[in-house]
N, C-alpha and C positions, 0 to 999 in steps of 0.2 A: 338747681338745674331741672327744669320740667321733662317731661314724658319725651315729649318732640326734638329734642335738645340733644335729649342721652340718644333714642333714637338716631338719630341723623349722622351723632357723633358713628356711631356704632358701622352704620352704616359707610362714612365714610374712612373708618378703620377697613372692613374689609376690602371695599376699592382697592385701598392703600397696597392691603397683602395681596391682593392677587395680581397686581399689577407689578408688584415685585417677583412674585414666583415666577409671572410670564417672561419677565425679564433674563432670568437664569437660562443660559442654554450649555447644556454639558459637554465641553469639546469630545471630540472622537479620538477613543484612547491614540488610532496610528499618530495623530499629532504631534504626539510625543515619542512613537516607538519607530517609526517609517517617516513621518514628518515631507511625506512628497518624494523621496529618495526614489528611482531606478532599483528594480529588486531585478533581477533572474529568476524565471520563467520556471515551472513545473509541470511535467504532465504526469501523472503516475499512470501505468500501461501494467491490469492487474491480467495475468493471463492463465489459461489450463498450460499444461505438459505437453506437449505436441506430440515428445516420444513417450508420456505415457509411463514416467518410470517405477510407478508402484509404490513410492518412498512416503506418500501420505497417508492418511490415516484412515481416507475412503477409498477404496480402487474401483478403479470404471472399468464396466466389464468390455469384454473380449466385443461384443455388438455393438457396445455405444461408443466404441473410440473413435475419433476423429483420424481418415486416412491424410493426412495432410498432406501428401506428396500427390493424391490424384489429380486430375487435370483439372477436375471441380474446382478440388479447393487452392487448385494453386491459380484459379482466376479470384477465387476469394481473396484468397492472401494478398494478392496482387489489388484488391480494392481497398481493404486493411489496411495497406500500406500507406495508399494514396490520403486516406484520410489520417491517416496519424503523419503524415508531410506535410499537411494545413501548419501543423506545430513549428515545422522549419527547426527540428530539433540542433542545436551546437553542438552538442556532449549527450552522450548513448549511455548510462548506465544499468547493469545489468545483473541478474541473481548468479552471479559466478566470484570466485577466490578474488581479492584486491592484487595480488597477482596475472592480471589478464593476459599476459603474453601467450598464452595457451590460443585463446580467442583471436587475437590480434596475427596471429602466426593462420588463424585457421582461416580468415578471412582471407589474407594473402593467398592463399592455397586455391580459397575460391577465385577472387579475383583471376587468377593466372590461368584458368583452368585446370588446375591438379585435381581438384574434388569440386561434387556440387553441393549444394543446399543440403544440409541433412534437413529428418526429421525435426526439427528444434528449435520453439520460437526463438533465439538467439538469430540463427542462421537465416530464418524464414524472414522476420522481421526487421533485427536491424542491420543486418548485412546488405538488405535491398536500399534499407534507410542512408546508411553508410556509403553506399555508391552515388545515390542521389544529393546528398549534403557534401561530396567531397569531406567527410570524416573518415580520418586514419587509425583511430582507437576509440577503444573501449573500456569503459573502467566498470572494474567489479569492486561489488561494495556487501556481498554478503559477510552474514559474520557469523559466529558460533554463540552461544547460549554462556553466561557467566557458569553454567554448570560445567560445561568444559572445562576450564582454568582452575575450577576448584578440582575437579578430578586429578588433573595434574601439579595442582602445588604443590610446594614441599611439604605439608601437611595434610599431603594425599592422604597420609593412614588416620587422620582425623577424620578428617573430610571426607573421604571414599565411603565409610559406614553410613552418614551422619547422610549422606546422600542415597544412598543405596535402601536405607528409610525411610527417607524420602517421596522417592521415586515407586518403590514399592506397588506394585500393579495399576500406574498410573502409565494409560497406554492408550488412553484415547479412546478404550473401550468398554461399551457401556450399553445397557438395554434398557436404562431407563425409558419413560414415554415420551419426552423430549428430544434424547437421542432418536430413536424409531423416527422421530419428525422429520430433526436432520437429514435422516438417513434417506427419507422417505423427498425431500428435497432434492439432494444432490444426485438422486438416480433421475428422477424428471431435470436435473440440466445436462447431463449426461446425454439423453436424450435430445433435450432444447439442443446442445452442441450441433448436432445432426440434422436437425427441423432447418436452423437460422441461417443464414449467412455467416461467415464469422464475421463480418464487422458488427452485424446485428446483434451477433453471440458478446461479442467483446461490449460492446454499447450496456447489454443486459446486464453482464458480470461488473461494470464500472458503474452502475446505480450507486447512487449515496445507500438507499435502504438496503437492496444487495450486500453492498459492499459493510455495512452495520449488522447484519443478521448474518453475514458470516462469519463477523467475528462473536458473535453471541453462543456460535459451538464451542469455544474454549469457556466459556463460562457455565456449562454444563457438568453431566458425568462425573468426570476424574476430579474437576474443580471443586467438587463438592466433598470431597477425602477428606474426613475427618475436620476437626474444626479449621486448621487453617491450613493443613497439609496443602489439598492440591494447588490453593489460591497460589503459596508460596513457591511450591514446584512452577506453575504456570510464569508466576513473576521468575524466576531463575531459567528459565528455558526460554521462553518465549519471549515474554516482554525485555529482558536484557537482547535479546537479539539484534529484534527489530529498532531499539534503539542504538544497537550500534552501528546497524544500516545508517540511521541515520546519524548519525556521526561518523561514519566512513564519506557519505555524499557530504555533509558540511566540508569536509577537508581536502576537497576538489578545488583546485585553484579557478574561482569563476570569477565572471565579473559583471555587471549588469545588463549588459546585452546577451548573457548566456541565455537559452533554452534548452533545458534540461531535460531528458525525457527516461525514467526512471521502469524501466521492467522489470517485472516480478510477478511471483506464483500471489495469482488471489486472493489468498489467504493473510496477505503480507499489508495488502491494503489499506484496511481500519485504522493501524496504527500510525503505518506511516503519512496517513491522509491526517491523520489528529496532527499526529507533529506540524508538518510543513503549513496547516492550516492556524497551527500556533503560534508558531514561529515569523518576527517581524523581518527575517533576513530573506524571505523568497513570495514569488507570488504565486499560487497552484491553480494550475488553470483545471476545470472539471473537464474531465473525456467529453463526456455530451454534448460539449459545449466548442467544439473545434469549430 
């Protein structure tokens, strides 16, 4: 075989392979997971405390609160609304007990005129949502932290030390230079709350990067206790939470034409935006994107 032979051979070997390789095209894993199916809709609606109740780990001061009941903001509210109705939500779920009658009973109250709107995205938001949709209930799907249930098993007096070790000045509190960062963030949105709109405000706090660099403050500070202390604390408190938010919403009898609209404190987002973005049974629609 001469020079020009092997050559040529050579050459129409590689033909061969590329012509093959172009051939290959990699189905798109839903094919197999979603396969075209009808999902139910998501919106996750990440929000501040309207009443402001002190219970997280930054508290905004006395100047930067949002008065939510003034006239202002209750045409805000009122535009707020209008845009999270584009969603046409079916089902309201909310940061409150899986027990909602509490809710359910308060809305009645409003409805009827007994009481108005408190302070409380709950009230502010989907109570309006609720009048609009002709929706009768609301379901709560908060949950507790697997740290609970260990506190209370029957092997509480294991448990209870083994914990309490644990947790051991793991509070959230912290001067490191990263912290100071955070810190130094959450007081300029504090403020931004004030500057914006609230739907402008809501639009800002529902960013994908927002919504990732919020969650990047648990991974700070206290996270950082000891070799794996706080990673484990974080995973037994928090991450068991918000996963069983989301298996509290999985266990919502829906069906494909639901529109799900999913409220909760900010904070809450990261994760539950990883899930339902994981997950082949829903389809999450971005804020931004109404």
């Amino acid at each position: 075989m001469n020079y020009k032979t092997i050559l040529n051979t050579l050459i129409l070997s590689l033909v061969i392979c590329a012509f093959s390789f172009a051939q290959v095209n990699p189905k798109d894993v839903d094919e197999f997971l979603v396969k075209g199916d009808d999902l139910p809709e998501v919106l996750l609606v990440g929000a501040f405390h309207f009443a402001y109740y002190g219970a997280d780990a930054h508290v905004t001061s006395e100047e930067n609160k949002v008065n939510i009941l003034s006239p202002q903001k209750q045409k805000e509210v009122e535009e707020l609304v209008a845009y999270i109705a584009k969603f046409k939500p079916t089902k309201i779920v909310v940061e409150g007990g899986r027990n909602s009658g509490y809710l359910v009973n308060r809305y009645r109250d409003y409805k009827s005129g007994k009481t108005k709107l408190r302070a409380n995205e709950i009230d502010q938001l989907c109570f309006r949502l609720m009048d609009q949709f002709n929706i009768d209930t609301l379901y709560g799907a908060d949950a507790v932290g697997l740290t609970y249930d260990m506190e209370r098993s029957k092997d509480s007096t294991v448990m209870k030390p083994f914990l309490e070790e644990m947790f051991e000045d793991w509070d959230f509190q912290s001067d490191s230079e990263m912290d100071k960062r955070y810190t130094e963030w959450y007081e300029y949105e504090d403020r931004l709350s004030n500057e914006l709109t609230l739907l402008n405000y809501f639009k800002y706090m529902n960013e994908d990067k927002n919504i990732v660099r919020g969650h990047g403050a648990y991974l700070i500070g206290d996270f950082k206790l000891d070799e794996h202390r706080g990673a484990d604390a974080l995973a037994l408190y928090w991450y068991t939470r918000n996963l069983r938010i989301f298996r509290n919403i999985q266990n919502l009898d829906t069906s494909p034409d639901d529109r799900i609209m999913v409220l909760f404190g900010a904070g809450h987002m990261s994760i539950l935006k990883q899930l339902f973005e994981a997950s082949p049974e829903y389809k999450l629609i971005p804020f931004g994107n109404l």
